[in-house]
C-alpha positions in Angstrom: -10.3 32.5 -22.0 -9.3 29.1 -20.0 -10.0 26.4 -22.5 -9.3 22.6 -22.1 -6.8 21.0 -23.6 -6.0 17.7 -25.0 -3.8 15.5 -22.5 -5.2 17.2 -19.2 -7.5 16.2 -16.2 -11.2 17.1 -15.7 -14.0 16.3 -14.2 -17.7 16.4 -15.5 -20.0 17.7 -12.6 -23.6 16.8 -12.1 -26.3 18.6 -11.2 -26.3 16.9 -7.5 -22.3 18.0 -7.5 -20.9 14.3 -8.3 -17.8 14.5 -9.7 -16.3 11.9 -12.5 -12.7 12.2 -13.7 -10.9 12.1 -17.2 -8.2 12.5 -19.1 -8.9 13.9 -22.4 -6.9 12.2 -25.3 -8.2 12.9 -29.0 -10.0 10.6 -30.5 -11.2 8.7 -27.7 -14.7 8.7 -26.7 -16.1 8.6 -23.0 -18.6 6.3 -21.5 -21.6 6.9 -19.0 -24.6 4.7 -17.9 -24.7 3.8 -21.5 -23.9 7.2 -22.9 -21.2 8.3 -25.1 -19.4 11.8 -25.6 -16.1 12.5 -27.5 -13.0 13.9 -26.0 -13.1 15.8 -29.2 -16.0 18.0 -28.2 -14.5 18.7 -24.6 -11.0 19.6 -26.3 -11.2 23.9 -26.8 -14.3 24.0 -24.5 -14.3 26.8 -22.2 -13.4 25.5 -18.5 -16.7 25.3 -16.6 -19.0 24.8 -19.9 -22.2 22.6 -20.2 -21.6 19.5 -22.3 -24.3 17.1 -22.9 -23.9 13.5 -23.9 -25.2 11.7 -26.2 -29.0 10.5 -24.7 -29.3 14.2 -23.5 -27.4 13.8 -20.1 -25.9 17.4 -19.2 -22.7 17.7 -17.0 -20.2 20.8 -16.2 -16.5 20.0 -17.5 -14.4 21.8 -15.4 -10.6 21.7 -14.5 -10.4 20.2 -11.1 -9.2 22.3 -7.9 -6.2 20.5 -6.1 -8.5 19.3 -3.2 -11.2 18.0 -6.1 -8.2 16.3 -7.9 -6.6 14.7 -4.9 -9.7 12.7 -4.0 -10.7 11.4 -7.1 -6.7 10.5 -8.1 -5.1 7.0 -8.2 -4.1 5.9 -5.0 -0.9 3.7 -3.8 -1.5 4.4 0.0 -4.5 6.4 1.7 -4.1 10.3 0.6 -4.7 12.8 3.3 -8.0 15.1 3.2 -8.1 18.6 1.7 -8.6 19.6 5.0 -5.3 18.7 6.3 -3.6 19.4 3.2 -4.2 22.9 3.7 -3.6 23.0 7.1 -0.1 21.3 6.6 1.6 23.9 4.8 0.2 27.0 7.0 1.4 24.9 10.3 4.9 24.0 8.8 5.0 27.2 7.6 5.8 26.3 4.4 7.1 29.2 2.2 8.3 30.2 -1.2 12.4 29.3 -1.7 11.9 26.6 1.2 14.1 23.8 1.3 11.4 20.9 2.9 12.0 17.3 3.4 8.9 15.0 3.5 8.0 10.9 3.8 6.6 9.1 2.7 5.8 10.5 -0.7 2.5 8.0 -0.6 0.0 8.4 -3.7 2.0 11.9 -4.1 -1.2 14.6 -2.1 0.7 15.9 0.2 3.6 16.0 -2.1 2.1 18.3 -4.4 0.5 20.5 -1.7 4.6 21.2 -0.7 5.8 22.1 -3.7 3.0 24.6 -4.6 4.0 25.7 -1.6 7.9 26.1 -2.1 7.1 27.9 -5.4 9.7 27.6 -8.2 12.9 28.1 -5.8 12.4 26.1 -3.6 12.9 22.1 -3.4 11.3 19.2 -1.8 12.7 16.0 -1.3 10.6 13.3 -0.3 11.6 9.8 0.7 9.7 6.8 -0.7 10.3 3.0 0.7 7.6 1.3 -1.9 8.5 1.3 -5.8 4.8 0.7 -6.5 3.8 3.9 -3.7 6.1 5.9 -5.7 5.5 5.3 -9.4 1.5 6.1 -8.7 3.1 9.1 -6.5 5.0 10.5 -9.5 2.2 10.0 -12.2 -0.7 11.9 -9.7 1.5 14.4 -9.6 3.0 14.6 -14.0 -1.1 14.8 -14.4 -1.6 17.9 -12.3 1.7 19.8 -12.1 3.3 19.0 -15.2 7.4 18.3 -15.2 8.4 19.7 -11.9 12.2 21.0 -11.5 11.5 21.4 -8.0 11.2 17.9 -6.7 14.0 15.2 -5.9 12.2 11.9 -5.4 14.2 9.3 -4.0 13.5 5.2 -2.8 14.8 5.7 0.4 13.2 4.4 4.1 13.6 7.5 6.7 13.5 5.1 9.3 16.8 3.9 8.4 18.2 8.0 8.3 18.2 11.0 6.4 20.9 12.0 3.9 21.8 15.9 3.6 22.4 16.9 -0.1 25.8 17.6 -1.5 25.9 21.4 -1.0 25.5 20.7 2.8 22.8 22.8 3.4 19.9 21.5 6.3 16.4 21.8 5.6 13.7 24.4 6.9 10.8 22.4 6.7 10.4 18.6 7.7 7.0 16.7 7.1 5.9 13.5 7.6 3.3 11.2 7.0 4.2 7.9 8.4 3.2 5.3 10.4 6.0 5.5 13.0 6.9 9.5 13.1 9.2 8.9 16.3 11.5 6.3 14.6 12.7 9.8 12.4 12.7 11.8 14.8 16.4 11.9 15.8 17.5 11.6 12.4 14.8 15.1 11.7 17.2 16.7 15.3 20.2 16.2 12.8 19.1 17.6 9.5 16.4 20.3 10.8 18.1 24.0 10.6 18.1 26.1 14.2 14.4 27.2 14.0 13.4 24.9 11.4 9.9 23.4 11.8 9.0 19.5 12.2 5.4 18.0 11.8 3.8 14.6 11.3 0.8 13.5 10.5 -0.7 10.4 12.2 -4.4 8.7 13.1 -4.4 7.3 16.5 -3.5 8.5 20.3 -0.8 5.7 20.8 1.1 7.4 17.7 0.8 10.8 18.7 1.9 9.8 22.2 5.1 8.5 20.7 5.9 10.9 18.7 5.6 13.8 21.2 7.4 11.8 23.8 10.3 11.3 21.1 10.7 15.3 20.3 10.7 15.5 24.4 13.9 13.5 24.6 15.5 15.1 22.0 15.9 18.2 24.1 16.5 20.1 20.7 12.5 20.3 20.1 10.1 22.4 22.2 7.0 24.9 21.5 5.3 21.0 20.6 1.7 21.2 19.8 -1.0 18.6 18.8 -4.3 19.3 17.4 -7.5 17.9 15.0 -9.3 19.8 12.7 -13.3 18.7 11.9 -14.8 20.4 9.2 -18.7 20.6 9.1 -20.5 21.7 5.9 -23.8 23.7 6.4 -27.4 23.3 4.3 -28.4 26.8 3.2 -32.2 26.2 1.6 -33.5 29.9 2.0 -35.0 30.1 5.5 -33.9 26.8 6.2 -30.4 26.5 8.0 -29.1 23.8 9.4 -25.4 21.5 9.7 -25.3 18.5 7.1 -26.0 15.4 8.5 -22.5 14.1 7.7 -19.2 15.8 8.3 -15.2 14.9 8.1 -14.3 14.5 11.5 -11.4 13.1 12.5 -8.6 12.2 9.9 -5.6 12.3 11.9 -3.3 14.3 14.4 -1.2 17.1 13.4 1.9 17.9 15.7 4.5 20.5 15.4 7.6 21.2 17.1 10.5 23.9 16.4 13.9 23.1 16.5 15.9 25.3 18.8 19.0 25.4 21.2 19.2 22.3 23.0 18.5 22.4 27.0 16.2 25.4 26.4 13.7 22.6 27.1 13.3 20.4 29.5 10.7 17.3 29.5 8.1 18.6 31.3 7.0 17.5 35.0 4.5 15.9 36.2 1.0 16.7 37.0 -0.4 16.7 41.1 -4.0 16.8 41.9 -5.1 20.4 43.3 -7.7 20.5 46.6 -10.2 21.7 43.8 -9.7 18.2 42.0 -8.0 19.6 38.8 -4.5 19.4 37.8 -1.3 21.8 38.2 1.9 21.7 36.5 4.6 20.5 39.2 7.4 22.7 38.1 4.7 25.5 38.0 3.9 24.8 41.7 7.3 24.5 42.6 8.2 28.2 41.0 5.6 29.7 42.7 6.8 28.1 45.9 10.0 29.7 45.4 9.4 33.2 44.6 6.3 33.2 47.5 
């Protein structure tokens, strides 16, 4: 049986699904709307038991998941949503024994979501340019995870470059979360492996515009996508189905790009009007014109 121990995270659950977070220390007593209840009587509980404070409010005490943790954690900068953070390691095809750089290392989310991704034998390095960003980064991440042999934070700016570790090897994986993705972008052409995987994370059009046109001139980057996710939660009441009225829409833009033999890519061409009124590629056109 999973019990909870003294020194760990939870959250006490409500009946509407509320969430409030602790960290349980013995001897210390917790405070809510003017009711009390001791860590003591948390300590050895079964994860996911009923505890009830002292004025008769009731609550669930349960460890948090990762995406319940990462919302309610201290924050240095914004954290992304659970909804990217699982996309991110699926897209970047994060696996076990990966070798993954990432910046910035933020308030530590998508951090964490990398290196239960890399597994014990693998390693993430993750650039940090803020000493207060980092040392909230590194505590979020102690709290969850534990001591982790797996990670090599370091105060570096990836603007300025990208180091490659002593034993020379490149990286598989690169991620980023940054305002200006494009300004690492050559240095990501110089430390990625042949078929390694690049994506960024960013929230507006003029950044994602960027970014792709920086891969394009790289001429070492091509299969570049960019996509969104929204994620709409349903109300199941019996006979009575319908969407929520609110949903998390748009957080940001996702764009990936493989690393490959340079000139397999061009930049693409430009787009003509068709008759119909729609678009066609003009190196498309131009193929077909040729082989007619």
């Amino acid at each position: 049986m999973s019990q909870l121990q003294n020194g760990e995270r939870v959250h006490l659950v409500d009946k509407k699904g509320r969430q409030y977070a602790l960290t349980l220390k013995a001897g210390d007593i917790y405070h809510f709307s003017g009711e009390t209840i001791p860590h003591d009587e948390l300590i050895g509980k079964p994860d996911g038991s009923i505890v009830t404070l002292s004025k008769g409010k009731r609550f669930l005490a349960l460890r948090p998941t990762f995406g319940e943790y990462v919302l309610k954690m201290p924050r240095g900068a914004q954290v992304l949503y659970p909804k990217d953070l699982s996309l991110i390691p699926m897209w970047a095809d994060v696996y076990p024994g990966a070798r993954v750089f990432e910046a910035g290392t933020g308030s530590g989310a998508l951090t964490m979501a990398l290196l239960r991704a890399v597994g014990p034998t693998g390693l993430v390095v993750t650039y940090e340019a803020r000493d207060d960003f980092a040392r909230t980064a590194l505590t979020n991440i102690e709290r969850y995870m534990g001591a982790v042999s797996t990670l090599m934070p370091l105060r570096k700016n990836a603007y300025e470059g990208i180091d490659i570790l002593e034993d020379g090897r490149p990286f598989d994986r690169l991620v980023l979360d940054l305002p200006e993705p494009w300004q690492v972008v050559p240095h990501a052409a110089k430390v990625l492996r042949s078929g390694g995987i690049y994506l960024s994370f960013v929230p507006t059009v003029p950044q994602v515009m960027q970014t792709v046109e920086a891969l394009e001139r790289t001429s070492v980057f091509g299969m570049i996508e960019t996509f969104e996710t929204l994620l709409r939660t349903w109300s199941i009441q019996g006979r009575s189905v319908r969407p929520d009225h609110r949903m998390v829409a748009h957080s940001g833009f996702l764009t990936v790009a493989r690393k490959v033999e340079e000139g397999w890519w061009a930049r693409p061409h430009r787009t003509v009007e068709t008759e119909a009124g729609g678009e066609e590629d003009q190196g498309e056109r131009e193929g077909e014109d040729a082989t007619a």
